[in-house]
ZAKOLTOR-921170 format. One record per residue: y negated, z, x negated of N, C-alpha, C in turn; residue number from 0; residue in one letter. Coordinates in pm, 1 decimal, always signed. Each point is the difference from the previous one (the first is absolute). Example, Ala and Ser with C-alpha at 12.3 -4.5 7.8 and 13.67 -1.06 7.14 Angstrom:
2
(atom (+569.0; +780.0; -1319.0); (-119.0; +0.0; +89.0); (-120.0; +0.0; -90.0); 0; "A") (atom (-105.0; -72.0; +35.0); (-119.0; +6.0; -82.0); (-109.0; +73.0; +77.0); 1; "S") 
END
This chain:
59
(atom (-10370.5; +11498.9; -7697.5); (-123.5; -24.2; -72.2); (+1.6; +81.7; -128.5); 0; "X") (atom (-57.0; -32.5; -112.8); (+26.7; +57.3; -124.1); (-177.5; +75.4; -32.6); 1; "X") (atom (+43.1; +142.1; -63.3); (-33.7; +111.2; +1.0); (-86.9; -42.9; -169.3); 2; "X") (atom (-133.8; -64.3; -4.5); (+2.8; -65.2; -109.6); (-102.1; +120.9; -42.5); 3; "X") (atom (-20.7; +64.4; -140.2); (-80.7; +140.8; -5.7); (-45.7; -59.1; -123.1); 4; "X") (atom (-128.0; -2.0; +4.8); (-75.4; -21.3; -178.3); (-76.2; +90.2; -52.9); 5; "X") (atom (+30.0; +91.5; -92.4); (-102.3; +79.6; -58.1); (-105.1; -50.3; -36.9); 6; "X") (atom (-80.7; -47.4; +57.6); (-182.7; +5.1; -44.8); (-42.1; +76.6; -139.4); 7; "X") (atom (+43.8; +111.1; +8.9); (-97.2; +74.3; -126.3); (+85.6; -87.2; -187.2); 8; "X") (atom (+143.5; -61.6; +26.9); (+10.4; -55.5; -93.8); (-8.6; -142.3; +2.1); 9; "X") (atom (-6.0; -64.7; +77.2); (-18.8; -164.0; +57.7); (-125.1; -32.4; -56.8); 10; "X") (atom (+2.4; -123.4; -108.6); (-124.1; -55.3; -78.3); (-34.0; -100.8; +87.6); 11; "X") (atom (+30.1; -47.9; +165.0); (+32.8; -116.6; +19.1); (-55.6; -115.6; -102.8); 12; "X") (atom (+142.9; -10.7; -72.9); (+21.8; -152.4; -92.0); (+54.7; -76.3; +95.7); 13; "X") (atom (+17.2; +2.9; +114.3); (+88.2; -94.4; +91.0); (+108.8; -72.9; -76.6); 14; "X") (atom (+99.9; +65.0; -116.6); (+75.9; -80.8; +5.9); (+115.3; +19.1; +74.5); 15; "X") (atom (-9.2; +114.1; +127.8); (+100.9; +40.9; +48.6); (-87.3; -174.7; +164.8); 16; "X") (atom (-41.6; +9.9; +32.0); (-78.4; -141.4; +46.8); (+43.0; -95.9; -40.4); 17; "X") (atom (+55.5; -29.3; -91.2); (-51.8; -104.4; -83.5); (+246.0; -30.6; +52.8); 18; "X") (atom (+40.5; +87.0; -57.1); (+116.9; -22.1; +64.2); (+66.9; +54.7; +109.1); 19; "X") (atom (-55.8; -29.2; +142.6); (+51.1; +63.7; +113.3); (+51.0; -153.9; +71.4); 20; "X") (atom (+96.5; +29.3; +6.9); (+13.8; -126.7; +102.4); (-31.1; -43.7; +90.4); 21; "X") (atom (-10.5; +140.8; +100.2); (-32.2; -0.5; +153.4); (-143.8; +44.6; -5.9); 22; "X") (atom (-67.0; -38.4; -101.9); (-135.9; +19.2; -14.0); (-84.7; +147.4; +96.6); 23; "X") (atom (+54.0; +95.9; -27.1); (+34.1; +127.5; +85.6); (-136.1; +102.8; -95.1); 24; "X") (atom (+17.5; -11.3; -133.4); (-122.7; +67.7; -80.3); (-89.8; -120.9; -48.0); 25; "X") (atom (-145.4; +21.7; +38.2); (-83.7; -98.6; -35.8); (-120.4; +107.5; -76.8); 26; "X") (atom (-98.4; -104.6; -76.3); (-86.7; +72.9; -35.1); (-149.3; -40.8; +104.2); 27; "X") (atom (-50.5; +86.6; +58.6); (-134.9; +9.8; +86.0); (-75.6; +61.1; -68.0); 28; "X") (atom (-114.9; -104.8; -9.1); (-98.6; +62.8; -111.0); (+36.4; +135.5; -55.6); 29; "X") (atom (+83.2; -112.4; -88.3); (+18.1; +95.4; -154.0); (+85.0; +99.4; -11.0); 30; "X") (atom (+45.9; +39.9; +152.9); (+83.3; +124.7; +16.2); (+85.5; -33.3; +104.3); 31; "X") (atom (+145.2; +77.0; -131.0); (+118.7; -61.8; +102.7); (+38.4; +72.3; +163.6); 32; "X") (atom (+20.6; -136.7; +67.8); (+52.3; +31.6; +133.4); (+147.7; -19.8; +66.7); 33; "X") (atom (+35.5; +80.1; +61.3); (+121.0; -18.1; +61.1); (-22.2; -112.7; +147.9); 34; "X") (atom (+34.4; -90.3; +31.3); (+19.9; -84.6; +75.9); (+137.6; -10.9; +113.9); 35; "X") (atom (+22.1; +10.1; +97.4); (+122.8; -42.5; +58.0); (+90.3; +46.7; -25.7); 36; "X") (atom (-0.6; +175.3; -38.6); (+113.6; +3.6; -43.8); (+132.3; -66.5; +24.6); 37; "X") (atom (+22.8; +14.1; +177.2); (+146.9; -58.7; +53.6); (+39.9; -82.9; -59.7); 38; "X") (atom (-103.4; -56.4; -105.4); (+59.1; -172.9; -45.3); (+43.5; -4.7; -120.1); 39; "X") (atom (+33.5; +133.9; -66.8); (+14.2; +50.4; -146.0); (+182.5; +2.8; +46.8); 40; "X") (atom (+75.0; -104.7; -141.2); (+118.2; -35.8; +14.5); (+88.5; +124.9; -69.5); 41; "X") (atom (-55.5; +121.7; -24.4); (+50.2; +81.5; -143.3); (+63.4; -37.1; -99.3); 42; "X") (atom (-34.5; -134.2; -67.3); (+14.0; -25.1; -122.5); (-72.8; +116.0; -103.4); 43; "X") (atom (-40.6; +75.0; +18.0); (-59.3; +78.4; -125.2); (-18.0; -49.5; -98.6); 44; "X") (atom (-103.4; -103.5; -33.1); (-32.5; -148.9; -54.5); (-136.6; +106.5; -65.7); 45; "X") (atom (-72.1; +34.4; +87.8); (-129.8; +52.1; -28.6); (+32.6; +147.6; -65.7); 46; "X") (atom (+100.0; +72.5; -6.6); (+5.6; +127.0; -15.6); (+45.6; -18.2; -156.4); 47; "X") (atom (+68.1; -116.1; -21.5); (+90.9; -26.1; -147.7); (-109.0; -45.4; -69.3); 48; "X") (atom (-132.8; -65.0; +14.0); (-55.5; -49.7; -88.9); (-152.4; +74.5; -11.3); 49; "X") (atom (-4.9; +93.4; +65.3); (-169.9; +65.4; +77.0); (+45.0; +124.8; -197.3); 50; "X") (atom (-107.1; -53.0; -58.7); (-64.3; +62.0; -141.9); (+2.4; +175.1; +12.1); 51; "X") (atom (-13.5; -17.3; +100.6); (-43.3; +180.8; +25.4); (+96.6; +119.7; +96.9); 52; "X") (atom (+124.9; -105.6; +18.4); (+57.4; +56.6; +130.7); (+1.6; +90.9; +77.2); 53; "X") (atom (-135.5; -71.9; +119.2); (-42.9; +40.8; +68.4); (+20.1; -21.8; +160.7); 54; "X") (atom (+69.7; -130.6; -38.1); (+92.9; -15.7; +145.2); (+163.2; +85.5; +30.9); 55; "X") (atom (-34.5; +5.9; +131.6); (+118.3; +92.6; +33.0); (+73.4; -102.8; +155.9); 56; "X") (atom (+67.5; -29.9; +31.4); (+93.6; -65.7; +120.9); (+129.7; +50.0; +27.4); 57; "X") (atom (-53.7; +16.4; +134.3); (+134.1; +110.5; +100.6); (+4.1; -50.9; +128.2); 58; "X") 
END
């Protein structure tokens, strides 16, 4: 299962780390991003390469 860590204090959720997840694993819930399922996160680091603020971390 992947170790998915988001700093909050720099995260604007823009969901565009949402916006390209494949395994639809980060969603936005009212307004603020959520981690979902992790187990189902493929570690493409898809969300970590494009997140504005890099604030995602995957281990």
């Amino acid at each position: 299962m992947a170790d998915i860590t988001i700093n909050f204090e720099k995260c604007d959720d823009c969901g565009d780390c949402t916006d390209v997840c494949p395994m639809e694993v980060l969603i936005l819930e009212d307004g603020k991003l959520t981690i979902t399922d992790p187990e189902e996160c493929s570690y493409c680091e898809t969300c970590v390469d494009i997140c504005p603020n890099e604030c995602i971390k995957i281990d």
